[in-house]
N, C-alpha and C positions, 0 to 999 in steps of 0.2 A: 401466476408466476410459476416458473417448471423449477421441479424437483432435480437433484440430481446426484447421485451417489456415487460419497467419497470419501474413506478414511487415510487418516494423517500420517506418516511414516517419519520418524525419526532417526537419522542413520546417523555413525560416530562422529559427523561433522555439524551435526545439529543442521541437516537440512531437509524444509519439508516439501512433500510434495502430493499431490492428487494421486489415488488409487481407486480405481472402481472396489468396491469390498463384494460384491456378488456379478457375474458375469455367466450367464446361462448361454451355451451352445449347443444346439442339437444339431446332429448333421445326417440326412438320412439317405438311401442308394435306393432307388428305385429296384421294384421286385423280381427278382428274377425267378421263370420258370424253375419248379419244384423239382423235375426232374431232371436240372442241371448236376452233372457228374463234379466230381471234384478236381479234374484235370480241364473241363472247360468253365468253369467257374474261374481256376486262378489263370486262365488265358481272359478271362475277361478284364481280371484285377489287375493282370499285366498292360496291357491295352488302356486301361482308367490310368496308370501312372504316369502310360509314356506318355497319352494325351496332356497332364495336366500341368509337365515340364515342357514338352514342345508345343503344347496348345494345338487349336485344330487347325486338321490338312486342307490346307485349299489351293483352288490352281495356282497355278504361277502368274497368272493374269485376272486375276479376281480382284477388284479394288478393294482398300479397307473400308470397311463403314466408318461414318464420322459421326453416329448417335451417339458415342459416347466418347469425350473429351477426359484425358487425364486432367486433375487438380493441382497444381506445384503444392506441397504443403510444409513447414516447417521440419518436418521431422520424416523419420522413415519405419517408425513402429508399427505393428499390425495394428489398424481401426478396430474398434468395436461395436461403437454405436456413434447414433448422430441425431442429434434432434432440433428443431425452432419455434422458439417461443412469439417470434414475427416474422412477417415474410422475411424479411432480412437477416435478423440477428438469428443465431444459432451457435451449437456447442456441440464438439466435438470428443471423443476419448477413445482411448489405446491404451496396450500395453506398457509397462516402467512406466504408469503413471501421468503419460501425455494428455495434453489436454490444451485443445484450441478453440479460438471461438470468429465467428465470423460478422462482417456487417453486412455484409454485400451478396447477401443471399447465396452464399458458397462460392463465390470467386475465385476468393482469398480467404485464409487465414492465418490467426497467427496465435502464438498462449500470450494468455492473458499475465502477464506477468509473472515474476516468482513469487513465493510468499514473504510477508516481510515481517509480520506479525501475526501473535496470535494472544486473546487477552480470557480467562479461564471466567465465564458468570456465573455459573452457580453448579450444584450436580449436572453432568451431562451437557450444558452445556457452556459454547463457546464462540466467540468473531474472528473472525482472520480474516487478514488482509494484503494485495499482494502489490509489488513494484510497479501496477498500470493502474491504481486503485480501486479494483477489485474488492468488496466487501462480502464476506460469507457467513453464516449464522446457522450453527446447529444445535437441538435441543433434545440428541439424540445419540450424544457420544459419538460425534463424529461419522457416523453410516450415514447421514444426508445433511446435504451443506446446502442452504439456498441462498442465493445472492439478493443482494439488498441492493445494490445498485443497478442501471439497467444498459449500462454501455462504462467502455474503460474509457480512461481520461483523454484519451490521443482520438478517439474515435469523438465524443465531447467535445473537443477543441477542436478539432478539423471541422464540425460540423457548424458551428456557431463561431467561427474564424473572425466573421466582418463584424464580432461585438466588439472588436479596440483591444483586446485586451494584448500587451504585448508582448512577442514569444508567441503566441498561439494561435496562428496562422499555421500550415503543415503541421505541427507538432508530431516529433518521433521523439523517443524515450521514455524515462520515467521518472518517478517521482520520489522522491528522500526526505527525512527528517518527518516521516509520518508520526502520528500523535494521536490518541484520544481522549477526549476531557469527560469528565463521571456521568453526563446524558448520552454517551455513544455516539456524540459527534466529534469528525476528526479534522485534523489540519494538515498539509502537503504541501512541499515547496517542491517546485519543478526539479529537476536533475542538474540544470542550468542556472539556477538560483535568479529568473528574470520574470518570476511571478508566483503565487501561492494559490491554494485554494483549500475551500471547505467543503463540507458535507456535514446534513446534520441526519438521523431515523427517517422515515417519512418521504423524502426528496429522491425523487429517481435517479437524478445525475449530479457530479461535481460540480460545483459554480468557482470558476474561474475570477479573480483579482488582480490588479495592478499591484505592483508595490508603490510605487510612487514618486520613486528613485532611482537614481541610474548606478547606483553600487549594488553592488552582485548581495543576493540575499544569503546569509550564512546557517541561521538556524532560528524557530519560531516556537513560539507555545501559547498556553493559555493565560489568561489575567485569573488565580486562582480554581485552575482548572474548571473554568466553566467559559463555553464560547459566548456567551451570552455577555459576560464583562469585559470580553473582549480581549486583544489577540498581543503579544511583544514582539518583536524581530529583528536581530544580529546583523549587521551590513562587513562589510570588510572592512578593513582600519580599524576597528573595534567601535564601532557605531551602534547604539541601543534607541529604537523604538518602540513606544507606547500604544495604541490605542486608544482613544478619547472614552468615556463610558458608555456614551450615546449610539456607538458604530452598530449598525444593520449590517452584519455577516450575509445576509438570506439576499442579499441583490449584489449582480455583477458591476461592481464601479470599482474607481479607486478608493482608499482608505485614505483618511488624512489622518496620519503617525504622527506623534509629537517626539521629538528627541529628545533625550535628557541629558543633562550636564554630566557625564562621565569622562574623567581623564585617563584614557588606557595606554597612553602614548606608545600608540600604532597595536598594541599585544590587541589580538581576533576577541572580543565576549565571545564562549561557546557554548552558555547556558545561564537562563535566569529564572529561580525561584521566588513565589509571593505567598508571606505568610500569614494565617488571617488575622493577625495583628495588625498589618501594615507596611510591616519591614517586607524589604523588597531585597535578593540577595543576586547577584550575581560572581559567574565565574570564567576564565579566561587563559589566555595561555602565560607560558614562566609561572605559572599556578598562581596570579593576580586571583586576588578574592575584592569585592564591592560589595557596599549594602547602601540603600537609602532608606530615611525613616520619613520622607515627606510625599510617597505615593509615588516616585520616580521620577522628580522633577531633579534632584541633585543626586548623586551619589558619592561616597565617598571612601577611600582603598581603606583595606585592613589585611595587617600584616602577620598574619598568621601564618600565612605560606610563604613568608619571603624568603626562609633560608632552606627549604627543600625543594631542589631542582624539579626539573619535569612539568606539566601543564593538566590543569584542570578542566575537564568537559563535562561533567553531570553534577547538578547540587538539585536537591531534592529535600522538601518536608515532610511530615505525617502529619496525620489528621490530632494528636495531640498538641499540635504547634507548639512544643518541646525538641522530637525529635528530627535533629536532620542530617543529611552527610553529604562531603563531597570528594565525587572520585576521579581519578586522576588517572596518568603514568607511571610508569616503574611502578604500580604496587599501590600508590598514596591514596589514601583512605583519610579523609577530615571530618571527623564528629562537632557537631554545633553541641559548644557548649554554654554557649551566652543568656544571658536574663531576657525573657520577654519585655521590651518597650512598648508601653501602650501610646496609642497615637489620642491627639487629642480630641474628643466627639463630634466635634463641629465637623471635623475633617471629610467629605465626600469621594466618593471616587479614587480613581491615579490620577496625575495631572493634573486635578480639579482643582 
């Protein structure tokens, strides 16, 4: 797998982007006799300039060669380097940060997305991720990033088109509501909200899923952050499904979700928390708060947000299963202050 060096830039709008952090140029003039005076020397340097704006003189009737083909490419910065790690696939970089990558053995190209995240693992190192699902990993403060995945999602789906999966025939765009749960596997819902996908270490490419529904997907996460217990997901109308505990993430099929009984009448879910007690919390727009305590088969409203205007999009716990918050618009900030509910032992799974 190729290396390839790049440090992060952080500018006033918090965006980040590729920079080579070392770029070595030599440029060198072939030698010219010693006994060149210093008025035919700069008639030579004169001659080198004008050559290298008008490019060289040839007759009026000389074809041009066609050994070499310009490339259209996305951008118009100076190249600097260029390399392929298979016949086909390769990466490109330039000046301000550019950076393209190709399937098609130099074609075409195009950048591999924006960055969309970035999550800090220990001293020196760190993962980012970008808008085409691009996975990077460095354990070296950021001066070399290698990618962990081995093609972006569009190239992925284009390629494996005739597996069913639908939406992902052609596929242009990207991907939202990226996620990763505490083994460094992540979750992706298309830009279109008409199918998800995961990725776990290890797997060279995204594996693509059905939702299994024909309402538009809103927003997704993990069953106490681990893919392994399986996956929840927000539909439009304020629609909430589960995951079974049994589900195989690691194969391209549909998931069969269970819904649960929430009454959001029509308000969007646009985020749901699971705590390792059981209680399962959910939140929504007009700042609608829910919780169930039976695994996600019922849930039921609580009115703690009912008299402060604005909508709720993030509810979140820590690992003390004490503390939690949810945040909102205008400013709203909601601390859990509630008693842990122990659920009863017999209890299995969500939906079990």
């Amino acid at each position: 797998m190729k290396f390839f060096s790049f440090a992060l830039l952080a500018g006033p709008a918090v965006s980040w982007a590729f920079v080579p952090t070392t770029l070595h140029h030599t440029r060198s003039f072939s030698s010219l006799n010693a006994e060149v005076d210093r008025r035919s020397f700069s008639g030579v340097a004169a001659s080198a300039a004008a050559a290298s704006v008008l490019g060289p003189v040839l007759p009026a009737s000389a074809a041009l060669s066609t050994q070499w083909t310009q490339v259209q490419i996305p951008f118009t910065d100076t190249l600097y380097d260029i390399d392929f790690d298979t016949k086909d696939h390769g990466y490109m970089v330039g000046a301000r940060g550019t950076f393209a990558e190709t399937n098609d053995g130099g074609l075409t190209w195009q950048l591999p997305g924006e960055p969309a995240s970035i999550i800090a693992l220990g001293p020196s190192k760190a993962e980012m991720t970008t808008s085409s699902g691009a996975v990077y990993y460095t354990e070296n403060a950021g001066r070399n990033w290698k990618a962990q995945v081995k093609e972006t999602i569009d190239a992925t789906l284009n390629r494996i088109s005739s597996s069913g999966v639908s939406g992902a025939s052609y596929f242009t765009g990207s991907i939202v509501n990226q996620v990763r749960d505490k083994s460094g596997a992540y979750l992706a819902v298309s830009s279109r909200g008409n199918f998800f996908l995961t990725w776990s270490p290890g797997q060279d490419f995204w594996i693509p899923h059905n939702r299994g529904t024909p309402r538009r997907i809103q927003n997704m996460g993990f069953i106490q952050n681990d893919l392994k217990k399986g996956v929840w997901m927000t539909l439009n109308g304020g629609k909430l499904f589960i995951s079974p505990p049994d589900t195989n993430l690691d194969k391209e099929e549909t998931t069969d979700f269970t819904e649960s009984d929430i009454k959001t009448g029509g308000y969007g879910i646009t985020d749901v928390a699971f705590r390792s007690n059981g209680d399962i919390w959910a939140v929504g727009g007009s700042n609608t708060i829910y919780v169930s305590r039976d695994g996600g088969k019922k849930f039921s409203f609580d009115n703690s947000a009912n008299k402060i205007p604005g909508n709720l999009y993030n509810v979140k716990f820590f690992e003390d299963n004490k503390t939690g918050f949810a945040l909102g618009s205008n400013g709203v900030l909601m601390r859990f202050t509630g008693d842990e509910v122990v659920l009863p032992s017999k209890k299995k799974g969500f939906l079990g």
